[in-house]
C-alpha positions, 0 to 999 in steps of 0.5 A, spaced: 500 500 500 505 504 499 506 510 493 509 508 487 515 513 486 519 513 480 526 516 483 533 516 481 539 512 484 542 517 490 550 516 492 552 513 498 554 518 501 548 520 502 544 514 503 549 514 509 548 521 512 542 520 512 542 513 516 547 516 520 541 522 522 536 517 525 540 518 532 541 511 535 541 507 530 546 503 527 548 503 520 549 497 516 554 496 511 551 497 504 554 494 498 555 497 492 548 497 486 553 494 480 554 487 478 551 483 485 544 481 485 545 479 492 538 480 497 543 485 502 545 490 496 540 497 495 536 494 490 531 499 489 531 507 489 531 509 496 536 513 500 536 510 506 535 503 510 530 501 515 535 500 522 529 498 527 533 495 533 536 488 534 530 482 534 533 476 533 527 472 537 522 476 534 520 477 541 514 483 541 517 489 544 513 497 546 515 503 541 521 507 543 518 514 545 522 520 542 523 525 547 520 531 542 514 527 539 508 531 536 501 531 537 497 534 530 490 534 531 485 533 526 478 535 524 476 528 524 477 521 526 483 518 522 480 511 522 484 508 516 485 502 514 490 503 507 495 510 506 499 513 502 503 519 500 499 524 496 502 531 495 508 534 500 504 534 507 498 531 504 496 523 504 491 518 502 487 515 507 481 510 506 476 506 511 472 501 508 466 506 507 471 513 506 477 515 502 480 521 505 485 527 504 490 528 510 494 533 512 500 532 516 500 540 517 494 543 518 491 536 521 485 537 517 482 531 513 477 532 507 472 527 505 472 525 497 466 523 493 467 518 489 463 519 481 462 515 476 462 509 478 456 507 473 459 510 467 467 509 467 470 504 462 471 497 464 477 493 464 476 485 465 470 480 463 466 482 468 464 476 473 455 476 472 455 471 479 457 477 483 452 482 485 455 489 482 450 494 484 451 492 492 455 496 496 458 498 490 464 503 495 468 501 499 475 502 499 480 498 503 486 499 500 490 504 496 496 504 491 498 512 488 501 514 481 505 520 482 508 522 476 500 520 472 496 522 478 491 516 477 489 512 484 489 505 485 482 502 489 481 495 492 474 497 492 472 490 496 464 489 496 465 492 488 469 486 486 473 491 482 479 495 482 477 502 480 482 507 477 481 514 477 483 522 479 483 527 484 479 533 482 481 539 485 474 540 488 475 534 493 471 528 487 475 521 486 473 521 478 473 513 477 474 513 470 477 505 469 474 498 473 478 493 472 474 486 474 476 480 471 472 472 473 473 469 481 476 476 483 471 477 489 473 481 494 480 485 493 483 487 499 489 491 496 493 493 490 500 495 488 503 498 481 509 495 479 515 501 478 514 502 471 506 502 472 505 496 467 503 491 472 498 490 477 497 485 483 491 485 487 490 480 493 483 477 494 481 475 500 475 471 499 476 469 492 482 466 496 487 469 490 493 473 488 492 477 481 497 479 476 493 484 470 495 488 466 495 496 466 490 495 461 486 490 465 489 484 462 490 477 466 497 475 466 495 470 471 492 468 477 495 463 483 492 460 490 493 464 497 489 462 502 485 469 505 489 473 501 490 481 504 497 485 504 500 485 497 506 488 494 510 488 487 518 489 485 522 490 479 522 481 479 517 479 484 511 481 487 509 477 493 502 476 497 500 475 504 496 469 506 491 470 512 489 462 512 497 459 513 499 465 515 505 466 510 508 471 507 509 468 500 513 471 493 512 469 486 516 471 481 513 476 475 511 469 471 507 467 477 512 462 479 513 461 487 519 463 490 519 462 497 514 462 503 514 464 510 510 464 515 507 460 521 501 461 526 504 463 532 503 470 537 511 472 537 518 469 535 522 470 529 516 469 522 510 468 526 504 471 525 497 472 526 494 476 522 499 479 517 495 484 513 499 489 511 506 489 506 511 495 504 516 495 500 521 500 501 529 498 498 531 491 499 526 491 505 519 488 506 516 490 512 509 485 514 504 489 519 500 485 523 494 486 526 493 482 532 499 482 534 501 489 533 508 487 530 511 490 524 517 485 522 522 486 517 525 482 512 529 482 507 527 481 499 528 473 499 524 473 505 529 472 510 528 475 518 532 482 520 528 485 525 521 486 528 518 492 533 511 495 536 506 490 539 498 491 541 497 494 548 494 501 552 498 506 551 502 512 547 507 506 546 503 501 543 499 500 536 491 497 536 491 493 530 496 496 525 493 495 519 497 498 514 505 502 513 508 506 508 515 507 507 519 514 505 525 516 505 525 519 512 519 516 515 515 510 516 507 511 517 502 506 521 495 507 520 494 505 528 487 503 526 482 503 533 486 508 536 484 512 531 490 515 528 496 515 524 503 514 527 510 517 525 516 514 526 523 515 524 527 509 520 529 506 527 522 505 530 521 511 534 514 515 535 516 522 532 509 524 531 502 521 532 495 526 528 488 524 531 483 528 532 483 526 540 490 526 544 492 519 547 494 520 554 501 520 556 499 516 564 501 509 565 500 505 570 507 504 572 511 506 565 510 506 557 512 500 556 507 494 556 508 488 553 502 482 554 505 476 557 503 470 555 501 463 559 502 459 552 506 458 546 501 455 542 499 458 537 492 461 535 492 463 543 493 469 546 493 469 554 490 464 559 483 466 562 485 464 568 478 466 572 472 463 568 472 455 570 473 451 564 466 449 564 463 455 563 465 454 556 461 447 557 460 443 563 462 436 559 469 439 559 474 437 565 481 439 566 485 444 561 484 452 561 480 457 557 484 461 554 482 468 549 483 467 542 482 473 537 473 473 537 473 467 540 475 463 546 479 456 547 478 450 550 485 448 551 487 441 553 493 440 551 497 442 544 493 436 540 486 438 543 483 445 543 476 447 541 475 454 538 468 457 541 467 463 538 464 469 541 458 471 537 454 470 530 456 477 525 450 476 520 445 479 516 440 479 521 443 483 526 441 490 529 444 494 527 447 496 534 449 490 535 452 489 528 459 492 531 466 490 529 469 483 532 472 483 539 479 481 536 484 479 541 479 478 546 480 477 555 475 474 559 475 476 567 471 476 572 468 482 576 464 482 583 457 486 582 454 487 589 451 480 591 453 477 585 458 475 581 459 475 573 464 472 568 466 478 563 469 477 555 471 484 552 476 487 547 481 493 547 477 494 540 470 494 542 465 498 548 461 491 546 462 486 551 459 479 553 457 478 561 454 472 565 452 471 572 453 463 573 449 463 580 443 464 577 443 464 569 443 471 566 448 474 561 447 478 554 451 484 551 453 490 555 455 496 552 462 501 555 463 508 554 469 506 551 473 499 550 476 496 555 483 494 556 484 488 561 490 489 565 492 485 571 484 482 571 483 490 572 478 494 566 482 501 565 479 505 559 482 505 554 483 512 552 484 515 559 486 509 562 482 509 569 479 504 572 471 502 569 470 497 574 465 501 577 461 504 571 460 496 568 458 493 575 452 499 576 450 497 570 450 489 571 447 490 578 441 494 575 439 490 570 441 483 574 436 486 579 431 487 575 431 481 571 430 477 577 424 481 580 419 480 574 422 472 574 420 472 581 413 474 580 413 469 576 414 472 569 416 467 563 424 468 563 424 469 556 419 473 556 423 477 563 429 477 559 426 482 553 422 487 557 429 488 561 434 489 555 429 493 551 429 499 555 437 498 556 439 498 549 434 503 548 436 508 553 443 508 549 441 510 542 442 517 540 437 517 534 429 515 536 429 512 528 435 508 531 430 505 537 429 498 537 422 495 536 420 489 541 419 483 536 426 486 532 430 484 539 426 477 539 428 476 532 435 477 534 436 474 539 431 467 537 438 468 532 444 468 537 441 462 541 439 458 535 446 458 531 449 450 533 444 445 531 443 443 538 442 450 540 437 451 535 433 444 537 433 448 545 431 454 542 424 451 539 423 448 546 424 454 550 420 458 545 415 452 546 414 453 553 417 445 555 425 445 555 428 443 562 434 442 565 435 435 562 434 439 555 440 444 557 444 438 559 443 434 552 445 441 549 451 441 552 452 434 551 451 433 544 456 440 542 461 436 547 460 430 542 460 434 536 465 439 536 459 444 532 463 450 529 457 453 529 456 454 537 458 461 540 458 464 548 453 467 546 449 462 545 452 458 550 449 464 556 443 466 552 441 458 552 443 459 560 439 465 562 432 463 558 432 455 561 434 457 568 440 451 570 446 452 574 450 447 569 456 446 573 453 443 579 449 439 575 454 435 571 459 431 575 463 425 571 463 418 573 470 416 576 470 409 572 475 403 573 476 396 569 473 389 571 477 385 566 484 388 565 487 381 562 483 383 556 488 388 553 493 387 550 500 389 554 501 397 555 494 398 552 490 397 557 483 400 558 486 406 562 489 409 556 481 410 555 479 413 562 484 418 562 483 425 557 490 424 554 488 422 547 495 419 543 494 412 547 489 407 546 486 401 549 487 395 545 482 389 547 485 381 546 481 378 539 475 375 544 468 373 542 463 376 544 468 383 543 465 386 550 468 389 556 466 392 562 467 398 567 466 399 574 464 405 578 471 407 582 468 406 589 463 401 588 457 407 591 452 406 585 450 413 580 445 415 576 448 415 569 445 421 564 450 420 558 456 415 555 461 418 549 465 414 546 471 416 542 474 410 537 481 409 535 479 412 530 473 413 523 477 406 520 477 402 527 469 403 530 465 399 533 458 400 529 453 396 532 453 394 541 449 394 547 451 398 553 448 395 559 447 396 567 447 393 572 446 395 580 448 389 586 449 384 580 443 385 577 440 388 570 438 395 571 437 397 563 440 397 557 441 402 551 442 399 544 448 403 539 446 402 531 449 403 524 453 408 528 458 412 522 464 415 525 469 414 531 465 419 536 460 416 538 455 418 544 448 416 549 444 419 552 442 415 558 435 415 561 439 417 569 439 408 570 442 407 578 449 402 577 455 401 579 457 398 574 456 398 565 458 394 560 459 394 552 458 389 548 460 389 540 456 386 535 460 389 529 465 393 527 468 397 522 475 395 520 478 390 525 474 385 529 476 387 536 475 394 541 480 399 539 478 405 543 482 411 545 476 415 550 470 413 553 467 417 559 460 417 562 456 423 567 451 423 571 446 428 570 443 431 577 
């Protein structure tokens, strides 16, 4: 996203001067342009070299503060997603649904119409099963022409690339659309030097395109969520947001090389790498949820890194995109709303938002997040919210904060993403806010009550539940909030907001239960208690929200998983109980639905009134015949939650075991999950049977079962005692189970 500028070679001497001005850095030794096409050489027209300090770990570290940096003030919020450099003093800035003109000067920043979107010239054979007429403007990347004008537009909903002017009355003039068959959603485009090329990554349509000026389709090559793009002399090269990969292609479209793996820090790690830069023979990468900008070299070989999310003056929310000069890099620091300067070596020189970012910290500038686990997709260790809060059928391991999304993670072989709510468009507009990236769950204390609290450092939305009682839903912040040491603190001024949220809960938790207890309908209790709240918040009385709107919404946010959807049509009904609540859970612990959400989760919670974590206890189980396994492939390999073992029954006849209660007491079974060696090594057919003091209870028959996870719901049978017998099986005639667990409901 950087502006093609067309510049002649400068001296050594120079480049050198003005390396050496960046005060504390280092300058590297550079090697003549001529005759040597080695990686290290100054291979494109820049004066300097990007210096940031040294890295080799990749670890994540704070900016370092110039002692003289400068606030601009602007007119208007900088939101930006993509900038480049316009005129002297002035850039390019867009949005999604805005393009922008900043002056680094003045701080004034002028909206630009763009015009002619119907009546210019298409480039391209135009895909017909893309809807081109929905929401036609909204640009998400930038690429600018200096020595022809023209501006470069990766329109993202308009499935094209629009290429146009700037009139000196402030209109973008679209006077080309560049469109081609596949292309999607572009999320960012780059113009080769000499401006016969143009690549474009394409998120959705999983893609890297290389066209022609005149919009001819050189080629087009597979990258997985394709976002940052960028283009040299010989190659261009493209981000993957699916593998996590920094990928180049030579101008042929051949793969050079790639890069890249999912993880939160270390030498090329990435979460989400959205952004790429091109400056000399550097390539820098932003990424968003990490807040690392990392430097690399041509053949994507690791320099250096610098930057990392957090609160104050020091750190980036959510870089999302960087330009490159001769004496400065530029970051759109996206949700904290402005755009930040730094020189070559890393340091903050100057920031322009329309609000000034308060220099207080709590103890100093420099905050790093600490992490309990390597792994990657993780973030941090939610160490107050109990694993069975996510799922009261989960035992062990930790819940632990992803972006959008919590994990429950028992080991690095078994993690289940939960994701925190559904984004449609069936949502209220109120509710229809950016995801809660990078997100942190607490627990705070509210008068009498205790609630689990899941939030974002980008988003006043957070999710809130009170387990004691069931209630929970969405809660609105004056602003996000910034955990820090399981304390909320704005994230603008920073200072404690414990107090504001706790008010508000104690307020809406009181009046809830004041119309349960007069025997209201909980459902019912739920609506005539948020309506008024999310009422009260909107400023516009068009934007209120109409009572059979909010049920709409909320009918949807609990309906997403298939098991939910099933409960949901209970409730709604009138008859769902506890042991429907129990069966939900139960069949997304078996299944492993992508589609469930903790909203779903608490809004299920809050309308059938159970305290799950005290009504679900799994069953302590022991073998009755150890001799029938094979040596260290005993049935205890299946009782334990360690999944690499297996038991491995002898090849008996009939193919049956049996498993007793530890401690002989009997207990009421609800449920029995069975996880097989694997989908080649299942039993498809058997009886599991129950006996009490010796004597059969009951049974429940297992038929025609298709894969290896397997699950009863059992009718609460008293027994100490339950056996499995096997009629057939897929792939080997003998018992080969690598988990079996059994719960009794309360």
């Amino acid at each position: 996203m950087r502006t093609k500028m067309r510049k002649q070679w400068l001296v050594l001497v120079l480049a050198l001067a003005v390396i050496v001005s960046c005060v504390g850095c280092t300058v590297p030794r550079q090697e003549s342009s001529s005759g040597s096409s080695s990686s290290d050489e100054l291979a494109a027209p820049h004066s300097a070299l990007i210096t940031f300090p040294e890295n080799d770990t990749g670890e994540l570290t704070a900016l370092t503060l110039s002692e003289d940096f400068q606030f601009i003030q602007t007119n208007k919020n900088v939101q930006a997603s993509s900038i480049v450099r316009y005129e002297e003093d002035k850039f390019l800035i867009c949005h999604y649904r805005n393009l922008q003109i900043l002056d680094w000067n003045s701080g004034q920043v002028t909206e630009l119409e763009p015009l002619g979107l119907d009546s210019c010239e298409i480039l391209g054979t135009l895909d017909e099963t893309l809807d081109m007429a929905q929401d036609s403007w909204n640009p998400t990347g930038l690429c600018f022409d200096q020595e022809t004008g023209k501006l470069y537009v990766a329109n993202y909903n308009g499935h094209n690339i629009l290429i146009g002017t700037i009139s000196s009355d402030n209109k973008f003039n679209v006077e080309q659309m560049i469109v081609s068959e596949g292309l999607i959603s572009p999320e960012n485009v780059a113009l080769s030097d000499d401006g016969t090329r143009i690549a474009v990554a394409d998120y959705d349509g999983n893609a890297l395109f290389l066209f022609k000026s005149n919009g001819e389709l050189l080629w087009k090559r597979e990258v997985l969520l394709a976002h940052g793009v960028e283009i040299s002399g010989d190659a261009v090269y493209c981000t993957s947001l699916q593998t996590r990969e920094i990928i180049k292609f030579d101008w042929d479209g051949n793969e050079l090389c790639r890069v890249g793996h999912l993880a939160n820090h270390g030498v090329n790690a990435y979460m989400w790498p959205v952004a790429l830069e091109l400056f000399g023979n550097r390539l820098l990468v932003s990424d968003a949820h990490t807040g690392m900008i990392t430097l690399l070299d041509k053949d994507l070989n690791y320099i250096s890194a610098i930057g990392t999310n957090g609160p104050y003056l020091t750190n980036w929310d959510y870089p999302y995109a960087v330009l490159a000069e001769e004496d400065a890099l530029y970051v759109t620091d996206t949700f904290k709303n402005r755009v930040v300067q730094l020189n070559l070596c890393g340091d903050l020189v100057a920031y322009a938002a329309q609000d000034a970012l308060s220099e207080q910290s709590f103890d100093h500038l420099d905050y790093v997040p600490e992490f309990a686990y390597d792994i990657a997709y993780l973030y941090e260790e939610c160490d107050e919210i109990p694993v069975d809060f996510c799922n009261p059928f989960f035992s062990g391991g930790k819940v632990v904060g992803g972006f959008s999304s919590v994990w429950y993670v028992q080991d690095e072989n078994n993690m289940q993403q939960i994701k925190m709510r559904s984004y449609d468009q069936r949502d209220i507009k109120m509710f229809s806010n950016r995801e809660l990236y990078a997100m942190w769950a607490t627990k705070i204390q509210a008068n009498n009550y205790e609630f689990y609290v899941f939030g974002s450092p980008q988003n006043t939305m957070v999710l809130f539940f009170e387990p004691e009682k069931s209630f929970g839903g969405i809660l609105f912040c004056q602003d996000a909030p910034f955990l820090i040491d399981n304390c909320l603190y704005n994230s603008s001024t920073y200072e404690r907001m414990e107090d504001d949220i706790t008010t508000v809960l104690s307020e809406l938790t009181d009046n809830f239960f004041a119309q349960v207890n007069q025997g209201q309908f909980r459902y019912a209790a739920y609506v005539d208690t948020m309506l008024p709240y999310y009422n009260k918040i909107l400023e516009s009385g068009s934007d209120k929200i109409e009572k059979d709107e909010l049920e709409i919404w909320l009918n949807n946010q609990a309906s997403q998983s298939a098991a939910g959807k099933e409960l949901m049509e209970k409730i709604l009904a009138g008859n769902a109980d506890e042991d429907d609540l129990s069966a939900y859970f139960f069949r997304n612990y078996t299944s492993r639905d992508q589609n469930q959400t903790i909203l779903e989760n608490i809004f299920l919670r809050t309308f059938t009134s159970s305290q799950q974590q005290d009504q679900i206890k799994q069953i302590e189980l022991e073998s009755a015949n150890s001799e029938l396994y094979y040596p260290d492939h005993g049935i205890e390999d299946a009782l334990d939650d360690d999944l690499d073992g297996y038991a491995a029954m002898l090849e008996t006849e009939p193919a049956k075991f049996t498993l007793k209660v530890s401690g002989g007491d009997p207990v009421s079974f609800g449920s029995v999950f069975l996880q097989w060696e694997s989908d080649d090594n299942f039993a498809t057919d058997y009886t599991i049977s129950f006996k009490c003091d010796g004597q059969e209870v009951g049974s429940i028959e297992m038929t025609n079962q298709e894969s290896a996870l397997q699950y009863a719901l059992i009718n609460n049978i008293t027994a100490d005692e339950m056996t499995v017998t096997v009629r057939n099986f897929k792939g080997e005639n003998r018992v080969l189970l690598r988990q079996i667990k059994a719960w009794e409901w309360k």
